[in-house]
C-alpha positions, 0 to 999 in steps of 0.5 A, a space after each residue: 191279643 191278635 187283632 183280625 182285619 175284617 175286610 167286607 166286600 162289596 160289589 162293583 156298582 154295574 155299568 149299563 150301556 146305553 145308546 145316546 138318544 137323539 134330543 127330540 126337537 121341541 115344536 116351535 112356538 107356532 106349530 103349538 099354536 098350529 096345533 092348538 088352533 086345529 083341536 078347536 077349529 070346526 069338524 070339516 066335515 059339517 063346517 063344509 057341508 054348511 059351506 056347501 049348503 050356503 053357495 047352493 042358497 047363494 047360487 041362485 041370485 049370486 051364481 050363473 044364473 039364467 038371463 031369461 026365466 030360471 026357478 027364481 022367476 018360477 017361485 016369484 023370487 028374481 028380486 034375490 037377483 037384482 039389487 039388495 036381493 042381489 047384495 044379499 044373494 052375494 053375501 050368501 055366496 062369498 060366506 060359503 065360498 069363504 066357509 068351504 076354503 077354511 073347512 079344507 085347510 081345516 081338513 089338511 090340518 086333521 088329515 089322519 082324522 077325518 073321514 075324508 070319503 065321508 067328506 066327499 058326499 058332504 061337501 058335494 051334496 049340496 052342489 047338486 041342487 045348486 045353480 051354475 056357479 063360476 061360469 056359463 060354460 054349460 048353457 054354450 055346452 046346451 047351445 052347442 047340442 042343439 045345434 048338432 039336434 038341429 042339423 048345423 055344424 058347430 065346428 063352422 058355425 057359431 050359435 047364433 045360427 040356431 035361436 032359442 032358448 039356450 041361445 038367450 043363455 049363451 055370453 054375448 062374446 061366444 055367440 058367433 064362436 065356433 066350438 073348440 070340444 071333440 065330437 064326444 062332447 058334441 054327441 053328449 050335448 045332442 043326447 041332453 037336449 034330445 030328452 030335454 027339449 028346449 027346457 034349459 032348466 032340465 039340461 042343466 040339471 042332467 049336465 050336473 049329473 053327467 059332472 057329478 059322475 065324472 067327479 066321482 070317478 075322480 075321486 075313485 081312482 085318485 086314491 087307488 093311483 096313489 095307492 099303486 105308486 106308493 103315495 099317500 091317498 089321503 093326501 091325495 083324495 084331500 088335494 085332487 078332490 076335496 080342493 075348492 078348484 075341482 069341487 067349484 069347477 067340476 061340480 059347481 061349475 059343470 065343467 066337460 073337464 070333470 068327465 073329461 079328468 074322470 075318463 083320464 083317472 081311470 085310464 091311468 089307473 088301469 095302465 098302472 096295472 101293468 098288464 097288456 089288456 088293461 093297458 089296451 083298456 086304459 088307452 082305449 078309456 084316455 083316447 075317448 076322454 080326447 074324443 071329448 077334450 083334445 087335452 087328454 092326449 098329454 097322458 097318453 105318451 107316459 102310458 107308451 112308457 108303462 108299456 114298454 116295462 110291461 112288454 120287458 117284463 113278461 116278454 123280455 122285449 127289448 126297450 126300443 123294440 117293445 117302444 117302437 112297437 107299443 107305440 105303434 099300436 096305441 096310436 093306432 088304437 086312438 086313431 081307431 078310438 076317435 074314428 069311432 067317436 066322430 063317425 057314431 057322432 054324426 060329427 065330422 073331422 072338422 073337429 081336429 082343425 078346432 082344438 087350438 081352441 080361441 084367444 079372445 080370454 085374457 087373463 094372468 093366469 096364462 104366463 103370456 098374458 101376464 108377461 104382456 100386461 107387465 111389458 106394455 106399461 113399460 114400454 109405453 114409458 118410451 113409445 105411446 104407441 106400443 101395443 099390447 095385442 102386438 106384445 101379445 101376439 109374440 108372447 104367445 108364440 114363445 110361449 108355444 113353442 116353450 110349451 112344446 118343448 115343456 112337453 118332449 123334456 117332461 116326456 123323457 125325463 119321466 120315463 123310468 117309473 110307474 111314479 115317474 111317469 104319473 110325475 111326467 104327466 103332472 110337468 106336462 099338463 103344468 107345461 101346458 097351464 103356464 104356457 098356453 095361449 088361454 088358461 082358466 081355472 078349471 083347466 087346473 084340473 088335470 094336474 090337481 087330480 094328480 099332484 097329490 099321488 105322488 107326494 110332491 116335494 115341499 115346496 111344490 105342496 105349498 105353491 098348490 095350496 097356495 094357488 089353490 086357495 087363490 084360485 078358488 076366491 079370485 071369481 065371483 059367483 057368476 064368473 067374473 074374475 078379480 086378477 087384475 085387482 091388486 086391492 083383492 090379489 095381493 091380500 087374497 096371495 098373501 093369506 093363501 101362501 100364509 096358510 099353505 105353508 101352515 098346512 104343510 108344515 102340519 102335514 110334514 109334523 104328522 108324516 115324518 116319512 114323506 119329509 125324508 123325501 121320495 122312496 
């Protein structure tokens, strides 16, 4: 008997090649709960137009109302602003002032949810029908037209030259100040209250309509300017817009920064088109907003840049050829622009010996007088007489001179580029805020308008949340300030850096890319 070996064969098991994953990083504990908190915080959206809604109810007891007559004094209603009535108007206020802070950082925490041009006409709405808020800034814009309507010279003479109703509107501190504005300013301010009269309430309503035009052209281009340099408009329409400095100030405030900020944002905007005309047409646009705010000349040395890599571009003109050439005629198209301005005006070149602006406001927002107000304690220690205002004095010149030099470096460090150059001139107008001799929260517009265009590294993300949300809670609804009071600040800094970095954190979660860094 032959035994057979029966031998079965069985196929070799197949050994697929994989490429090892990346582990994926779990959320830490508090991005969880970031994230919990957001899906059942309010919709932004209609928790900021309460806000709104609330400040404009507020605004008129607790706001920068008129010291002589108003519409509460129309409807019978001026105990709203003077005792309990005033408590309670204040309550009002600081709820909505509140409400609208934490509405925004809700809406950075939901950014790729929320309909953020919706949120724009939200928010904004209700500030139309509000009083002043933050500041009596547009009864001295008032006042300053009337002087010009009336025949005086409000680049010699101060207020109290013409009086009336507007001059029982305007602070006692800036009745015998000269005005530091350009003619465009003045020219607005004469056509207001030629069609108003002497009805103050009627010229701040067409001053509010005038900031709301100039708010929307902001927000028009600020999303098209990050477009054209590869940023994130969404980010930028919530940071330059949607921020509680620029819709308390601009709107709230009626600040000529908002026509001002506008005129610049959309002369940027067409220089970043890159082609002559539109770059002719640009310069034209910023050297008007000059005409109004002598500010506005710090974009136009980046738009000489632009048009030295246009020139390049389509005609091969050598670099320092196409800059000494450009530069040539820009400065002579703004010279001609501002001529222009003055002349039509009826002003005079008196103007120009008046953009120094004063020194009489202190505060810490200005690096000097923030310095000043650390040095003098301490120097007192050794010498009772020390002096703040000679502490001060030296300060503020350093501080120009740093300043100055703040403006030549960012100048030529941010030269090679469309993003670059919008770059330079947020370092510039931020050399100007920390270094200037005065500064106040709606100066902050300029570079607000612009950081968010151009996906700023993380660290400057959080320190403009964080500053934002300070800023924006630091003022009372009438303009009074509480900087020197460390009871409030240090809480209100704390919680606003607390929150900055929560934003961020879930800005960067949701958009991986802008955390590799800049293209």
């Amino acid at each position: 008997m032959t035994a057979h070996a029966s031998t079965s064969l069985h196929s070799a098991p197949t050994i697929t090649a994989t490429t090892p994953r990346e582990p994926q990083r779990e959320p830490a504990l508090a991005e969880k709960f970031v994230t919990a908190l957001a899906r059942r915080l309010p919709e932004p959206t209609k928790l900021g137009m309460v806000a709104a809604l609330l400040i404009a109810l507020g605004s008129y007891g607790a706001g920068a109302i008129r010291y002589k007559g108003g519409v509460l004094r129309a409807l019978h209603a001026d105990f709203l602003s003077y005792g309990h009535g005033a408590s309670f108007s204040n309550t009002v206020m600081w709820c909505g002032l509140i409400l609208f802070v934490g509405a925004w950082c809700i809406a950075g925490l939901r950014l790729n949810e929320v309909d953020l041009k919706k949120t724009v006409v939200a928010w904004v709405a209700p500030f139309v029908v509000a009083a002043p808020i933050l500041s009596r800034d547009v009864y001295s814009y008032l006042m300053q037209g009337a002087m010009l309507r009336d025949g005086f010279n409000p680049y010699k003479q101060g207020a109290a030259v013409n009086p009336g109703p507007y001059l029982l509107e305007v602070s006692h501190d800036w009745r015998n100040t000269t005005t530091p504005y350009g003619p465009l300013h003045l020219w607005l301010g004469e056509g207001v209250t030629s069609l108003v009269g002497e009805n103050v309430t009627a010229g701040v309503i067409v001053y509010k309509l005038i900031s709301i035009a100039g708010f929307a052209a902001i927000a028009w281009c600020v999303p098209r300017i990050a477009r054209s340099i590869g940023g994130d408009p969404r980010l930028a329409l919530w940071l330059g817009v949607l921020n509680p400095v620029m819709v308390f100030h601009m709107v709230g405030g009626m600040h000529n920064e908002s026509v001002m900020v506008g005129l610049v944002s959309i002369g940027l905007y067409w220089a970043l088109r890159e082609r002559p005309a539109w770059i002719v047409a640009g310069v034209a646009v910023i050297s008007i907003a000059v005409s109004l705010k002598a500010t506005a000349v710090i974009a136009l040395p980046f738009v000489v840049w632009i048009a030295v890599r246009t020139m390049k571009k389509l005609w091969g003109v050598r670099p320092v050829v196409g800059f000494f050439l450009s530069g040539f005629v820009l400065a002579g198209e703004t010279l001609a622009t501002l001529a222009v301005v003055t002349v039509a005006s009826g002003t005079s070149w008196d103007w120009v010996s008046q953009v120094t602006g004063n020194s009489k406001v202190i505060n810490p927002l200005a690096l000097p007088s923030l310095l000043a107000g650390f040095i003098t304690p301490v120097g007192r220690l050794f010498d009772a007489d020390f002096s703040y205002n000679h502490t001060l004095d030296i300060l503020r010149t350093v501080s120009s001179l740093a300043m100055l030099a703040g403006l030549v470096v960012a100048w030529w460090l941010f030269r090679k580029s469309k993003r670059a150059n919008i770059e330079g001139t947020i370092a510039a107008y931020g050399s100007l805020m920390v270094f200037n001799s005065v500064t106040l929260p709606w100066y902050y517009a300029s570079p607000l308008s612009l950081i968010g265009t151009v996906r700023p590294p993380r660290w400057l993300l959080v320190l403009t949340i964080a500053a934002s949300l300070t800023i924006s809670l630091a003022f009372a609804g009438s303009g009074n300030h509480h900087l020197y009071n460390g009871w409030i600040m240090v809480p209100l800094i704390t919680v606003s850096f607390v929150m900055a970095v929560v934003v961020e954190r879930s800005y960067i979660r949701t958009h991986p890319e802008f955390a590799r860094g800049r293209n």
